[in-house]
N, C-alpha and C positions, 0 to 999 in steps of 0.2 A: 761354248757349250759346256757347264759346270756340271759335274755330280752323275755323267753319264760315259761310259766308255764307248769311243769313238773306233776302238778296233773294230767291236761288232757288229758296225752298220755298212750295211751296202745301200750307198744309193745309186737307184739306176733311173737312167734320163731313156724312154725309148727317141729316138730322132730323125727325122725324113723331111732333109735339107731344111735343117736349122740353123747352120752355122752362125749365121749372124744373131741370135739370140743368144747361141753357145757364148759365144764372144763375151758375152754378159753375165751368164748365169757361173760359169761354169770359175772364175777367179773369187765370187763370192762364196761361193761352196769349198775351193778350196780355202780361203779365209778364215770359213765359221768351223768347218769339219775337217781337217787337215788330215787326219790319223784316219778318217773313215776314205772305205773302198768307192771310189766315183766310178759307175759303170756308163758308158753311152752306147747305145747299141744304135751301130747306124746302119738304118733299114734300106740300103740303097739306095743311099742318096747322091744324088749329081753334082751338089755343089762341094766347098772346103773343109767338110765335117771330118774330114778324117785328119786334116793337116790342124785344124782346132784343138782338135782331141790330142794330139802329140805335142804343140807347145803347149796346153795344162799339163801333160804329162799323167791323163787319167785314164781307166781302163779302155780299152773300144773293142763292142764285139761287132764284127761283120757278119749282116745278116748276107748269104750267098745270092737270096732272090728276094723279092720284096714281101713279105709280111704279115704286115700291120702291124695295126698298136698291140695287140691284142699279143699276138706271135713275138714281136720284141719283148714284151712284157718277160714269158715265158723263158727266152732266152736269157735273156740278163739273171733271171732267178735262179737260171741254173748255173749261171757261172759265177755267182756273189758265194764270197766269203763269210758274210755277217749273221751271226745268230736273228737278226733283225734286219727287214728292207725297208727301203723308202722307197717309193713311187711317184716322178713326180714327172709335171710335162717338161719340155725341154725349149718351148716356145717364148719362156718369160712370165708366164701367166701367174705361176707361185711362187712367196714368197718364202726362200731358204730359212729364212729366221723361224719360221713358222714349223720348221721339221721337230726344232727343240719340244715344243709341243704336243706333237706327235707322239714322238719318243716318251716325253712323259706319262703320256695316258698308259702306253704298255709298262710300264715302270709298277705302274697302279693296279698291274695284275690284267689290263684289259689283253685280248689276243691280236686285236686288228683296230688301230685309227683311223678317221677319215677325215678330212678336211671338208667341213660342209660350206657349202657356200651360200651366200645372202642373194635373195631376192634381184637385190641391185649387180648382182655379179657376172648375171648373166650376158650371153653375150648378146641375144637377142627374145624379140618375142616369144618365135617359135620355138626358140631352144629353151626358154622358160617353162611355157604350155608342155611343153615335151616330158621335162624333168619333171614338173609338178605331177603328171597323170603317173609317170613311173615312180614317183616317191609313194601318193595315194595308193596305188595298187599295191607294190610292196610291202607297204604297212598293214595293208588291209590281210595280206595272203599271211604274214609271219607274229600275226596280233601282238607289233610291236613297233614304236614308230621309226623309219626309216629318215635320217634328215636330207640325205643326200645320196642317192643309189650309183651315180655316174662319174661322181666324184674322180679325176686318177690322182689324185693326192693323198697319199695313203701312205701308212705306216703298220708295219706284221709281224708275225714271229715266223721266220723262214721256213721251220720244219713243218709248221698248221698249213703253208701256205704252197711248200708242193705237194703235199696230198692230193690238190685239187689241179695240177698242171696238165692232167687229161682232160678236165671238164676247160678249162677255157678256150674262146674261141680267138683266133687270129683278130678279128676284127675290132671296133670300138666299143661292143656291147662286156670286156672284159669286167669291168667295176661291178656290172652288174652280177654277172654269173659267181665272180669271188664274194662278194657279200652274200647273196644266197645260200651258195655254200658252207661259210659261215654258222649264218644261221641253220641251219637243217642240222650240223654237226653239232649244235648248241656250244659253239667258242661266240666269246664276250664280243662285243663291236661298242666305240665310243665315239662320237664326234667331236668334233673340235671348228670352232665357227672360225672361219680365215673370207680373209678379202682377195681377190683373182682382181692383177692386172690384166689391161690391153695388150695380148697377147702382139708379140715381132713377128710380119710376114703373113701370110695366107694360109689362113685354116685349111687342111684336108678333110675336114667335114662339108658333105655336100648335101642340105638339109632337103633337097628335093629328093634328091637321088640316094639318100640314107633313110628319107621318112619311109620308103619303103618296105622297109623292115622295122619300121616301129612298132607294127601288130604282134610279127612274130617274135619280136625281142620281149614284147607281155604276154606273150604264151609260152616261153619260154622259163619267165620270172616265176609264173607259176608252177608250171609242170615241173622245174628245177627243185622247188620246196616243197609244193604236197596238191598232187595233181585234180584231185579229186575238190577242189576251191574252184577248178576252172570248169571240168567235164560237170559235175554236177550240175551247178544254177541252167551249162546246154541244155544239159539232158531234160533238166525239170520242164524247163521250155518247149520244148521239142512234144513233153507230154501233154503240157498245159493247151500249145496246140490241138495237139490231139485230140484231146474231150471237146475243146470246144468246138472244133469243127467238126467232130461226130457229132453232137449235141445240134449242130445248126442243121446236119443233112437227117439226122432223123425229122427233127419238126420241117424242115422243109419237103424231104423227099423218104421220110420212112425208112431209111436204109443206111448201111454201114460201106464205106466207100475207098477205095484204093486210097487217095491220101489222107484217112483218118489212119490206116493201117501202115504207111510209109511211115509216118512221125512216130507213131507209137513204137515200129520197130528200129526206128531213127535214136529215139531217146531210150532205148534199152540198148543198141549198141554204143551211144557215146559212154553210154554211164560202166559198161563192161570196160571200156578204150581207158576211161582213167582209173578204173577200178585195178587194171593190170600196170597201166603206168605208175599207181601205188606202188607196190610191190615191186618194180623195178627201182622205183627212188629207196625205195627202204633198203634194197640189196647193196645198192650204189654204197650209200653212205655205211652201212656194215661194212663191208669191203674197204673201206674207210679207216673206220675205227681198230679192224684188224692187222 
């Protein structure tokens, strides 16, 4: 790693029973990065992660109760030393060489890298379909293209990046919530196009039992950046209902009827609900900047 000081970076691995991946990643990193701080923060995990973590000889935070990705994230960021983090899976999936890259985009002035990943990288259909609809919408809400929203291969500038250690959540939907944030704050984001191996051992993504929350995780992307993108087109809706089925009970039956009057007052409360959630996200990110 040429022309980059390795004191400043903290990389942090979140991990839950990886060890046999550890086994791999973790003598490469010390290899490429020797000077920089390797953080592993093990989420509770059952198997040999901790005794991994002591023959490399790299940081290990213990999580007390389990988690998540989201929640180790958090933790490791506050115990890194480095003007700058790296983010990466602990499963195998990235590759280390690929940090140099990272690193240089914030070099470039950017605030936050991301590793976007290729079409082909995915791990399956679903998780494709998935990410394509959250990349769509997100671009669409910050009129700005998004390449890769779920990304956890990421590179930051540490002090932009606890600002926002209240807003993330424990779970997997972290990538997202930190990008957003991001952007709302108006700091720089860059991608960097990388290739994701065949991840060692058993995803803890469980796409049936995670799609669950895929609604609320794009209500979220929204409401997160500028809420009134989502409450509106409701609300519009809810009106555009409205007239027309006044419209069809007047020619039909001459009169104005409880569900003309439900939607109408349907779509003046959604449109008040993000009218106020404006205002909330404005306060958020002031509170931010101050």
């Amino acid at each position: 790693m040429t022309e980059i000081n390795q004191n400043k970076i903290s990389i942090i691995l979140p991990a839950r029973n990886e060890a046999r991946s550890l086994e791999v990643l973790l003598p490469k990193l010390k290899s490429l990065y020797p000077d920089a701080q390797i953080i592993v923060v093990d989420d509770k995990s059952a198997d040999s992660t901790e005794a991994v973590c002591q023959k490399f000889k790299v940081d290990r935070v213990n999580n007390l109760r389990h988690l998540g990705n989201g929640g180790s994230i958090k933790a490791g960021a506050r115990k890194a030393r480095g003007e700058r983090l790296v983010f990466m899976d602990a499963d195998g999936q990235h590759d280390p060489e690929d940090i140099e890259k990272l690193i240089a985009k914030l070099d470039e002035g950017f605030d936050m890298a991301v590793g976007a990943r290729s079409r082909k990288s995915q791990a399956s259909f679903g998780r494709l379909l998935a990410n394509t609809i959250y990349n769509q919408l997100s671009s669409w809400i910050v009129n700005s293209r998004i390449q890769d929203l779920t990304s956890g291969f990421r590179a930051v500038n540490t002090k932009k990046f606890r600002q926002f250690l209240y807003l993330l959540p424990n779970g997997f939907s972290y990538p997202t919530t930190i990008t957003m944030s991001f952007f709302r704050a108006g700091y720089t984001l860059a991608y960097v196009p990388i290739k994701v191996k065949k991840r060692l051992g058993k995803s803890h993504i469980r796409l049936l039992h995670d799609g669950a929350r895929f609604f609320i995780i794009i209500f979220k992307v929204g409401t997160l950046y500028s809420p009134l993108k989502i409450f509106l087109p409701i609300s519009f809706a809810h009106f555009v209902l409205g007239i027309s089925y006044y419209a069809y009970t007047y020619v039909t039956f001459g009169r104005f009827t409880n569900m003309s009057a439900l939607l109408f007052i349907a779509a003046i409360l959604i449109f008040l609900i993000g009218l106020v959630s404006e205002q909330i996200t404005t306060l958020i990110y002031k509170n931010n900047d101050q």
